[in-house]
Structures are given as structure tokens and as C-alpha cells.
C-alpha atoms as a printed R data frame, in Angstrom:
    type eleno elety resid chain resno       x       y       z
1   ATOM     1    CA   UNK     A     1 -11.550 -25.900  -5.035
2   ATOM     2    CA   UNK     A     2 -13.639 -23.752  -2.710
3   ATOM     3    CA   UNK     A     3 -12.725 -26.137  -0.116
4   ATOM     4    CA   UNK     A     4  -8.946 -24.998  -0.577
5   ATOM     5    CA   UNK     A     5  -9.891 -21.503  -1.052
6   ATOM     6    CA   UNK     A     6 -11.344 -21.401   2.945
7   ATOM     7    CA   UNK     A     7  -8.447 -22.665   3.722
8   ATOM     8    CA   UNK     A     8  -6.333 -20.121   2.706
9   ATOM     9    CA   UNK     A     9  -8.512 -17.293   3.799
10  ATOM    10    CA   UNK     A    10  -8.550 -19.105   7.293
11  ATOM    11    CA   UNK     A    11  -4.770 -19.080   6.686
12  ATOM    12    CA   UNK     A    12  -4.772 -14.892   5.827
13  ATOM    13    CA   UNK     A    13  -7.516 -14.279   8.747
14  ATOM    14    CA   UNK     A    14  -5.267 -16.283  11.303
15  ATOM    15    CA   UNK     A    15  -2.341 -13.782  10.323
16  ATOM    16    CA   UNK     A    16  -3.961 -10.763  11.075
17  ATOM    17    CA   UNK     A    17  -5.019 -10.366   7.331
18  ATOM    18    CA   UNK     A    18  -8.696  -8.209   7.063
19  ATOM    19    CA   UNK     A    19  -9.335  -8.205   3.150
20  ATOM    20    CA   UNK     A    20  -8.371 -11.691   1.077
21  ATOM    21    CA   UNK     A    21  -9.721 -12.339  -3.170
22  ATOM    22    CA   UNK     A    22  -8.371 -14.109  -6.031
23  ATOM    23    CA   UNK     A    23  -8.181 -12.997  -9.815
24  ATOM    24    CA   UNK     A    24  -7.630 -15.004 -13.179
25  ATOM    25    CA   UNK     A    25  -3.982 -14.783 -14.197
26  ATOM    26    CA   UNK     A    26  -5.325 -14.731 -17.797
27  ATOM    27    CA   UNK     A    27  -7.315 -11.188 -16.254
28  ATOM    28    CA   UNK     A    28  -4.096  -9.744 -14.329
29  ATOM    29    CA   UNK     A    29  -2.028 -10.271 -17.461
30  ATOM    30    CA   UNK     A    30  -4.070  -8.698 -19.793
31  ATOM    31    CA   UNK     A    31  -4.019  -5.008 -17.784
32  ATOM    32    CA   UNK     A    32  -1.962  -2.277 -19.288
33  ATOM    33    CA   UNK     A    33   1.634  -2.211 -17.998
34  ATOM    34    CA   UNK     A    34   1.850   0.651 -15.695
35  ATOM    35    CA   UNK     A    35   5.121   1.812 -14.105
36  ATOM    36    CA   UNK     A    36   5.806   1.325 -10.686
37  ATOM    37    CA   UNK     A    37   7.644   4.570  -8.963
38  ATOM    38    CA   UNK     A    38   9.490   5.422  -6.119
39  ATOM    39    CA   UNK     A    39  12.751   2.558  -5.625
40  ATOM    40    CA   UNK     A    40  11.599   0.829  -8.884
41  ATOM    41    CA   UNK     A    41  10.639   3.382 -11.129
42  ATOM    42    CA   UNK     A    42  10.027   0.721 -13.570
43  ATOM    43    CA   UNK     A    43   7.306  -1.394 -15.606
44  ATOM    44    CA   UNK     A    44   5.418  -3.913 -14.634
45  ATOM    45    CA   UNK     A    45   5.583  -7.377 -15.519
46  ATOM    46    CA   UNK     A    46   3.089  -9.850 -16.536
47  ATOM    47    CA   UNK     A    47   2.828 -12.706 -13.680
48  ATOM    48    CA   UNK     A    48   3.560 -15.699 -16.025
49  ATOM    49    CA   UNK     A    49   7.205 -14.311 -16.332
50  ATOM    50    CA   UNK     A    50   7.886 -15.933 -13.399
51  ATOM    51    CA   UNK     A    51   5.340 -18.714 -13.362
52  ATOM    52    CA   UNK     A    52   4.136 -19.933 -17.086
53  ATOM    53    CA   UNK     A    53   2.064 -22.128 -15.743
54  ATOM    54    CA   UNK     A    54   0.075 -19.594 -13.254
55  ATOM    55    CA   UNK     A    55  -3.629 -19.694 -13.007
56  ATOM    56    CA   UNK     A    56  -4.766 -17.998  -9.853
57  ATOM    57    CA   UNK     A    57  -3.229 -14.980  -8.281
58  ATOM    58    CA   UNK     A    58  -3.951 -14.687  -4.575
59  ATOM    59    CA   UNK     A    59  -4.266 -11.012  -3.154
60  ATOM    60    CA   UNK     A    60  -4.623 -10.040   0.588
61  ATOM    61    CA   UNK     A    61  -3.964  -7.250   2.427
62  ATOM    62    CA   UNK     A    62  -3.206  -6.663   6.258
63  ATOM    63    CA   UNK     A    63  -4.502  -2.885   7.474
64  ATOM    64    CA   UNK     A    64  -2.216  -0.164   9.126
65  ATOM    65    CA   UNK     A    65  -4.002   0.288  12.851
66  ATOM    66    CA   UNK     A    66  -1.380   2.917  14.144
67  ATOM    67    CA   UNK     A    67   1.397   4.908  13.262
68  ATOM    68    CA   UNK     A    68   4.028   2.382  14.532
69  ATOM    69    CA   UNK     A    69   2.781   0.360  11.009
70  ATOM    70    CA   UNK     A    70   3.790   3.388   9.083
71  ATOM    71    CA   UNK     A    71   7.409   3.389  10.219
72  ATOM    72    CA   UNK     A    72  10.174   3.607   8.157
73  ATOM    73    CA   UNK     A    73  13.887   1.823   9.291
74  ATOM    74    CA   UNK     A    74  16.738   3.114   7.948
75  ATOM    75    CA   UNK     A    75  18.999  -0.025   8.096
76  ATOM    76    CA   UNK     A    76  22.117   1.743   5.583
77  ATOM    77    CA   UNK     A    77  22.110   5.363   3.617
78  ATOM    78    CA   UNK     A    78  20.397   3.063   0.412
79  ATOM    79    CA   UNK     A    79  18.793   0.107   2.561
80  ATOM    80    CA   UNK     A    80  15.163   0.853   4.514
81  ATOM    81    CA   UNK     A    81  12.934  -2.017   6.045
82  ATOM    82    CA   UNK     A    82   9.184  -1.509   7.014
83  ATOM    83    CA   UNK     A    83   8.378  -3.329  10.046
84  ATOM    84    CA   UNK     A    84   4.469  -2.824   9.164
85  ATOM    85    CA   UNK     A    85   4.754  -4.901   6.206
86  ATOM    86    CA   UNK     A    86   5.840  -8.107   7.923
87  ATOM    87    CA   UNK     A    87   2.859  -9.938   8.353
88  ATOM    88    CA   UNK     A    88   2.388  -9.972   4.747
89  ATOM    89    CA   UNK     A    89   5.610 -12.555   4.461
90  ATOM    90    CA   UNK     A    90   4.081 -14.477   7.620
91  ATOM    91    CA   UNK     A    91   0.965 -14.964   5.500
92  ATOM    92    CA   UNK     A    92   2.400 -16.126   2.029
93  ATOM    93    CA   UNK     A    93   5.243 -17.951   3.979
94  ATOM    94    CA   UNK     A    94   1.773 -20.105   5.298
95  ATOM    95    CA   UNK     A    95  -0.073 -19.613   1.908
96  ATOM    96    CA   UNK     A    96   2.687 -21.154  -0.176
97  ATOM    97    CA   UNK     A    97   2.885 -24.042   2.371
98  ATOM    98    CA   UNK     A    98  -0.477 -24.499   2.169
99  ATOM    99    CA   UNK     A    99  -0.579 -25.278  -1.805
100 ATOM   100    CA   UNK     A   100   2.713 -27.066  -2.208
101 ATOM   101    CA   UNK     A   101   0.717 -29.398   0.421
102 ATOM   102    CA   UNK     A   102  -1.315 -30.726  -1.651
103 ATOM   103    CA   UNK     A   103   1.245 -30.496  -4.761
104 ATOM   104    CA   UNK     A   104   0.641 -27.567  -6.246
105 ATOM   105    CA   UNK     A   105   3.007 -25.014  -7.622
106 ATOM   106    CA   UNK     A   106   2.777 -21.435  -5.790
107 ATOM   107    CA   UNK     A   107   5.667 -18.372  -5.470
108 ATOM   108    CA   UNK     A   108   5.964 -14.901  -4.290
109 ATOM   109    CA   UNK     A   109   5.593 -12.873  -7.964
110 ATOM   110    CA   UNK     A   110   7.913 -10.327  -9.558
111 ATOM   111    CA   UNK     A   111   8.722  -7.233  -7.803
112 ATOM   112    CA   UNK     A   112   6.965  -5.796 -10.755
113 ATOM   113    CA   UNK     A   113   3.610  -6.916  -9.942
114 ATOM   114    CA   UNK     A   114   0.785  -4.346  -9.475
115 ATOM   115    CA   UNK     A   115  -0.439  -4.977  -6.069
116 ATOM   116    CA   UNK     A   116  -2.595  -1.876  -6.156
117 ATOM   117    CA   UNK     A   117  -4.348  -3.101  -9.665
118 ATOM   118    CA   UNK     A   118  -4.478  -6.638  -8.835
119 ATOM   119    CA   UNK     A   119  -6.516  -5.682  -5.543
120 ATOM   120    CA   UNK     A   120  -8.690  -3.979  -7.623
121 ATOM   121    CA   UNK     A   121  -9.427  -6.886  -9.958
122 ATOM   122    CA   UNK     A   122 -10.097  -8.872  -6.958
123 ATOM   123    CA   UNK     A   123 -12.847  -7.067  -5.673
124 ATOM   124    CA   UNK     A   124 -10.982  -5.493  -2.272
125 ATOM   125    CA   UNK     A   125 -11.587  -2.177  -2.968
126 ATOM   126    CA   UNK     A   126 -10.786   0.812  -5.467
127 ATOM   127    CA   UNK     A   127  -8.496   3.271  -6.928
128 ATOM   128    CA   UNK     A   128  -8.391   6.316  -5.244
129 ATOM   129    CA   UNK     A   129  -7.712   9.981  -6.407
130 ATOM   130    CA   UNK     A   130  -4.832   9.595  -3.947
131 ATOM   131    CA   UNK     A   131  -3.618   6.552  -6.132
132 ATOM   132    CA   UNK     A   132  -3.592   3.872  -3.299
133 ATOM   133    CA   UNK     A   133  -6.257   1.159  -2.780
134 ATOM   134    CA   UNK     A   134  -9.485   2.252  -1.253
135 ATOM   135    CA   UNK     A   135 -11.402   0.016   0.850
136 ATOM   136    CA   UNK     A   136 -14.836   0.761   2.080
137 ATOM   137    CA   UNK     A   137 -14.643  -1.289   5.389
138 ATOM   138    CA   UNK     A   138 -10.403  -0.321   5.914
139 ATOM   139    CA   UNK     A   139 -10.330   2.933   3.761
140 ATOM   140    CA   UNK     A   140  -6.560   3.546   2.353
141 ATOM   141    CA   UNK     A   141  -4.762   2.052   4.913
142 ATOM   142    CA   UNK     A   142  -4.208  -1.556   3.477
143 ATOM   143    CA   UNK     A   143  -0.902  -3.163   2.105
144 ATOM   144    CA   UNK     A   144  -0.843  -6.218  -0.157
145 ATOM   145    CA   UNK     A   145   0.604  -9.085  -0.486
146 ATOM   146    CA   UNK     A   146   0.185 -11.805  -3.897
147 ATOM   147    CA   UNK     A   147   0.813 -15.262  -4.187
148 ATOM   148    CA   UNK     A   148   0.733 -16.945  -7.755
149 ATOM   149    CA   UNK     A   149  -0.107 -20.131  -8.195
150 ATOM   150    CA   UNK     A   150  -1.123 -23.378 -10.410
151 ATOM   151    CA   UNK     A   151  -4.260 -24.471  -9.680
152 ATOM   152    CA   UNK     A   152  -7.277 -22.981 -10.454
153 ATOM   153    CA   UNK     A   153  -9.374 -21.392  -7.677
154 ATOM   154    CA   UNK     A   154 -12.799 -20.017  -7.631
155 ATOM   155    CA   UNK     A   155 -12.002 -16.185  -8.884
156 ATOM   156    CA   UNK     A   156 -13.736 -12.927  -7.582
157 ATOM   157    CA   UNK     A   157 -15.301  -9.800  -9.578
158 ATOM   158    CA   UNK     A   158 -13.753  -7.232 -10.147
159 ATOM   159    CA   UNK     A   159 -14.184  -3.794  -7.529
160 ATOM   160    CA   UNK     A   160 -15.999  -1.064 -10.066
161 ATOM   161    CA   UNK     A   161 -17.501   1.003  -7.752
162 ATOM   162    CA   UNK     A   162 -16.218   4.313  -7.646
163 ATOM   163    CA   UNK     A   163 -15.505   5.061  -4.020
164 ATOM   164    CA   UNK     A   164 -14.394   9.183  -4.227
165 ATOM   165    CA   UNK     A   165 -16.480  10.697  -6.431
166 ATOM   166    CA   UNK     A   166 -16.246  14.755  -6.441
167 ATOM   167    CA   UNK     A   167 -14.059  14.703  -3.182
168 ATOM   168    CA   UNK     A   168 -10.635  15.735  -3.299
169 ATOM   169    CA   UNK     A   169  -9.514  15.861   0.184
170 ATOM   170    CA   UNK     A   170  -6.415  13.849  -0.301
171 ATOM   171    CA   UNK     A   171  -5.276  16.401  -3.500
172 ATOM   172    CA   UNK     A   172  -5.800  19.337  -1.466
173 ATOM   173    CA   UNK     A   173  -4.316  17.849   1.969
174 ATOM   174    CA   UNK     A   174  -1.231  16.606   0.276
175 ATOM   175    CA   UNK     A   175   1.757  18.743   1.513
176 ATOM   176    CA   UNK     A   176   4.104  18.576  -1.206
177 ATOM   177    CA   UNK     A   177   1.500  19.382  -4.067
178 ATOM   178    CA   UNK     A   178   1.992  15.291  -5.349
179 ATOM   179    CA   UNK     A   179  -1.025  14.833  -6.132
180 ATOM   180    CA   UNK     A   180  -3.380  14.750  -9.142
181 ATOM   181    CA   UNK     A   181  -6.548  12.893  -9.092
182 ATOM   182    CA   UNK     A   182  -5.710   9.291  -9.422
183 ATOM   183    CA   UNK     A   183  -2.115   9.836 -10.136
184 ATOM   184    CA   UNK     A   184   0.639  10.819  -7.931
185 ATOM   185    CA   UNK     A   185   4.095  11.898  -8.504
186 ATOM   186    CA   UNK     A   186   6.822   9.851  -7.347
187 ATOM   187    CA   UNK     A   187   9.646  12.160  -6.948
188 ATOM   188    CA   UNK     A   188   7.604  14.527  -5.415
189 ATOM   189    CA   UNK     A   189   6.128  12.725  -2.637
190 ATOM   190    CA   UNK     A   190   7.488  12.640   0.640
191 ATOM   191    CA   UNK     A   191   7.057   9.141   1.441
192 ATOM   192    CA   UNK     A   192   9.461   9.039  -1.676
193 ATOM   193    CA   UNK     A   193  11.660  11.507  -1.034
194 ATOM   194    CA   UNK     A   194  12.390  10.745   2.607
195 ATOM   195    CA   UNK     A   195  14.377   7.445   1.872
196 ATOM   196    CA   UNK     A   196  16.297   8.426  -1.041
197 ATOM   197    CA   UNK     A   197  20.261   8.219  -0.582
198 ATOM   198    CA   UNK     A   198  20.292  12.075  -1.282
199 ATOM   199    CA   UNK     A   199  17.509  13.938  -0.035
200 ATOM   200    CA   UNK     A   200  16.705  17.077  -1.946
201 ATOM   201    CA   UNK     A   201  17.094  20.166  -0.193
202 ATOM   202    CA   UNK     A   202  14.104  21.527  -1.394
203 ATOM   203    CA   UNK     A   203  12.310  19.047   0.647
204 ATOM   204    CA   UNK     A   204  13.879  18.815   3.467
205 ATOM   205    CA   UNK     A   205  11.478  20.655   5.448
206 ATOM   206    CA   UNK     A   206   8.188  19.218   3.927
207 ATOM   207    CA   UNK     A   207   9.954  16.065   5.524
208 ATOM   208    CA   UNK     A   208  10.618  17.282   9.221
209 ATOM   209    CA   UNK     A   209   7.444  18.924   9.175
210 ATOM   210    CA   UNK     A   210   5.283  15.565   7.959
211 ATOM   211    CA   UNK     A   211   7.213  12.825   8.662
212 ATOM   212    CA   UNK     A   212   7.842  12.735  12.614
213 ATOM   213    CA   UNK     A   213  11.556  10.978  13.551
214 ATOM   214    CA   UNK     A   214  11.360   8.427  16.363
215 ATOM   215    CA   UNK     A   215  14.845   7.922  16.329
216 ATOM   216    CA   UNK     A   216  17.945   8.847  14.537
217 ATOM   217    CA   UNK     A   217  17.400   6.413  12.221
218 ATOM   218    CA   UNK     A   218  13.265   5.479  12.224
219 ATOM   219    CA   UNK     A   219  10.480   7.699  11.026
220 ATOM   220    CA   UNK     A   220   6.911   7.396  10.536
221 ATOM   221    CA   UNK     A   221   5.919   7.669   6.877
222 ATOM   222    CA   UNK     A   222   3.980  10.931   6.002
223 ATOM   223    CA   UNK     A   223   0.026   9.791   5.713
224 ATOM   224    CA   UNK     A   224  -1.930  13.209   5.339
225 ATOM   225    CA   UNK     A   225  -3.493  12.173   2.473
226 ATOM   226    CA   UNK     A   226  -5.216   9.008   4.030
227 ATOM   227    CA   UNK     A   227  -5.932  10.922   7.225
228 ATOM   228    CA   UNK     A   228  -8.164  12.632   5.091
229 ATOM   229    CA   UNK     A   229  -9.788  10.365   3.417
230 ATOM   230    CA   UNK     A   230 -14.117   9.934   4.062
231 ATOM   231    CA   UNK     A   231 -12.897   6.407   4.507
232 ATOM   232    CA   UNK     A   232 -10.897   6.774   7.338
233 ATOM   233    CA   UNK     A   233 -12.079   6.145  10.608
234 ATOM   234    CA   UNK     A   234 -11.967   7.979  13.788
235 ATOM   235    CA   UNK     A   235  -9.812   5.429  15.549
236 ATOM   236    CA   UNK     A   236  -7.316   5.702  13.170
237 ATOM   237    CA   UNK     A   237  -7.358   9.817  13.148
238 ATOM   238    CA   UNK     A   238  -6.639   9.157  16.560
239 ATOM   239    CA   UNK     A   239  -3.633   6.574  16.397
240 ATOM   240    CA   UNK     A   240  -1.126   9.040  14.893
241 ATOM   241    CA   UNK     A   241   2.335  10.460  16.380
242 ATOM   242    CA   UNK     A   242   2.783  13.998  15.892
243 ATOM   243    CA   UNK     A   243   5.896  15.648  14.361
244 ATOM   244    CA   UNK     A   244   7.633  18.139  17.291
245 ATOM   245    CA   UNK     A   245   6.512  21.754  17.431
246 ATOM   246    CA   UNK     A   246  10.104  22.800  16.857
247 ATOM   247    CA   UNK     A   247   9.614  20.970  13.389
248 ATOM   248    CA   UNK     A   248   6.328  22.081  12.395
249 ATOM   249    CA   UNK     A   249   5.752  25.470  10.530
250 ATOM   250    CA   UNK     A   250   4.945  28.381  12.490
251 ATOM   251    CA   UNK     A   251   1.600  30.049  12.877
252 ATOM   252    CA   UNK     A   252   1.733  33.472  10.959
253 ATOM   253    CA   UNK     A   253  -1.575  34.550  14.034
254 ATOM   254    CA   UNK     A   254  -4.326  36.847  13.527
255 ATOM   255    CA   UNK     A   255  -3.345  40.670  12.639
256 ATOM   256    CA   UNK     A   256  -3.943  43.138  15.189
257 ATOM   257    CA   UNK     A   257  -6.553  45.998  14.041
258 ATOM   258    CA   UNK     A   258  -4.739  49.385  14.496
């Protein structure tokens, strides 16, 4: 099987994927059921409720270079597409090919899977203070995509290094307050609050400040709390667009001494 399992990281690498491990089904099944916010706002679900007979879950995760894989496409008022997060369908599309090949069983899981935790339990990287994926070579700035599957493939240990310690850059840089260490709040964050059908008011200029609008309808996704981040790297500081200065807050200047 670890003839099979090169070929689907040669599959993930050809894609543009930068991070690829596998975990036990048995493993993913048996974490605590967390809930998922922001659209879902709901439970997850253990993988076999899609796939009884699942084995292997296959994680990988494609990294955010620029801003234009941070943008957000409003499509209708309650319909939003992320044009970053297309690869990751290019690579299970291939993946799921790939196993039904050689007759195996292997499906996209629930909505309600735990991307985030099941990255963890494959060794990519770990949970951050700003609660998204840390990776030590790609910092915060990977999505994931899963494939379950059948057959049983050689499995990966779990990430247990803890990558923040005492730093809280990405509580403190966070511009709606969202943050606690290793949890955030859903209907407080901008990414969030940005794409719901009706915006609070309250928030409407956190968003024009953080989240700079390419067009009427397309905006890139507020990231200040992975710009932050020890694990970010200077390339990527530099790959960001910047809201207006008409929609940023104004400078309150030095005081003059009488």
C-alpha cells in the first residue's frame, strides 16, 4: 500500500498541493464532536456516516500565496464561491479516480468533517491560538481538502508539537476582538460576518476597513491574524492588497505641546 500512497501524493504535488498525510478512520472518529461555525454552525459528523466501510481518510492542503486566494465572490445575497479553494476539487476529483482505479471505494466526506482536526491527526501541522491549522513550513495559510476511502493505507502520527507557545500576536492583532486563544468566535469574526445575507451594522466598518472590495461584488477575506503569525513569511507579508485610505480609520496624529 505504500506503493498507492506515492501515488496519490504525486497526484496532490502535481495539483499544486504542498502538505499531503493520512489518518485511521477508527482515530478521526473517535475525536470529540466539535461544532463547526460560520454557514454551518453545526456538529460534526463521524466519517463512517457517509462511508461504513471507511478505513483511511486522506488530508491535503493547497497554501494561499497571495491575496487573490483569499477572495471572496459574491455570486447571490446568500450564495459566495472562493476561487482559492478550487484546486482542492482538482485534487480529490484525481484522488478519487485514482482509487476507484484499482477498485476501491473513495468519496468526498460530510460537510461536517473537521478538516482543521483531521490535519492535525495527520501530522500537517497544529492548532493555533488563532484556531486555524498551523504549519511550520506554510504557517496558517493552508486549506484542506479529505478524501475517505476503503482501503487501508500506511497512516501518519499525529502533529503534537505545540507551535505558539506564549505568543499571542494573532489575539491581539485581531480587529474585531474574535479571538481567544485557540478558540474564535464565529459571529464575531469578519471573515464571518462579511458574507452573511444581513450584515450587522455594528460591523460594517470593521469590514470596509479589513476586508478590501475589488469589485462590487468580490472582496478579499480579512487575514490580520495570519499576517501576524511567527509563521508567516515575508513573501507572503508582502503579497497583500490594501483596503483604500478613504476606508481605513483615520490617524488621531501626535498632540502639539502648547
Amino acid at each position: 500500500m505504500q506503493v498507492l500512497r506515492s501515488r496519490l501524493e504525486d497526484i496532490c504535488d502535481r495539483r499544486g498541493g504542498v502538505a499531503f498525510g493520512i489518518a485511521s478512520v477508527d482515530q478521526a472518529d473517535a475525536l470529540p464532536r466539535v461544532k463547526i461555525g460560520y454557514t454551518y454552525n453545526r456538529y460534526t459528523k463521524p466519517l463512517r456516516s457517509g462511508m461504513p466501510e471507511a478505513r483511511s481518510v486522506i488530508i491535503y492542503g493547497v497554501p494561499s500565496v497571495d491575496d487573490s486566494d483569499e477572495l471572496a465572490v459574491e455570486r447571490s445575497p446568500d450564495k459566495w464561491t472562493y476561487p482559492g479553494y478550487f484546486p482542492l476539487n482538482m485534487i480529490a476529483r484525481d484522488i478519487i479516480k485514482e482509487l476507484r482505479g484499482f477498485g476501491y471505494k473513495a468519496a468526498y466526506p460530510s460537510e461536517l468533517a473537521s478538516h482543521k482536526r483531521l490535519a492535525i491527526l495527520a501530522g500537517i501541522g497544529a492548532y493555533g491560538k488563532n484556531s486555524l491549522v498551523i504549519s511550520p513550513r506554510h504557517g496558517p495559510w493552508l486549506r484542506f481538502g479529505v478524501v475517505v476511502t476503503d482501503v487501508e493505507l500506511p497512516v501518519d502520527k499525529p502533529f503534537t508539537k505545540d507551535l505558539c507557545g506564549r505568543c499571542r500576536r494573532c489575539v491581539s492583532a485581531c480587529p474585531a476582538g474574535a479571538l481567544k486563544p485557540y478558540e474564535v468566535d464565529a459571529d464575531r469574526c469578519i471573515v464571518g460576518a462579511s458574507i452573511r445575507t444581513k450584515v450587522p451594522p455594528s460591523m460594517m466598518d470593521l469590514i470596509r476597513q479589513n476586508e478590501p472590495r475589488l469589485t462590487p461584488k468580490t472582496h478579499v477575506m480579512c487575514t490580520k491574524c495570519q499576517l501576524v503569525c511567527p509563521y508567516t513569511s515575508s513573501q507572503r507579508r508582502r503579497n497583500v492588497v490594501h483596503a483604500p485610505v478613504s476606508a481605513r480609520p483615520k490617524s488621531r496624529g501626535k498632540r502639539k505641546r502648547a
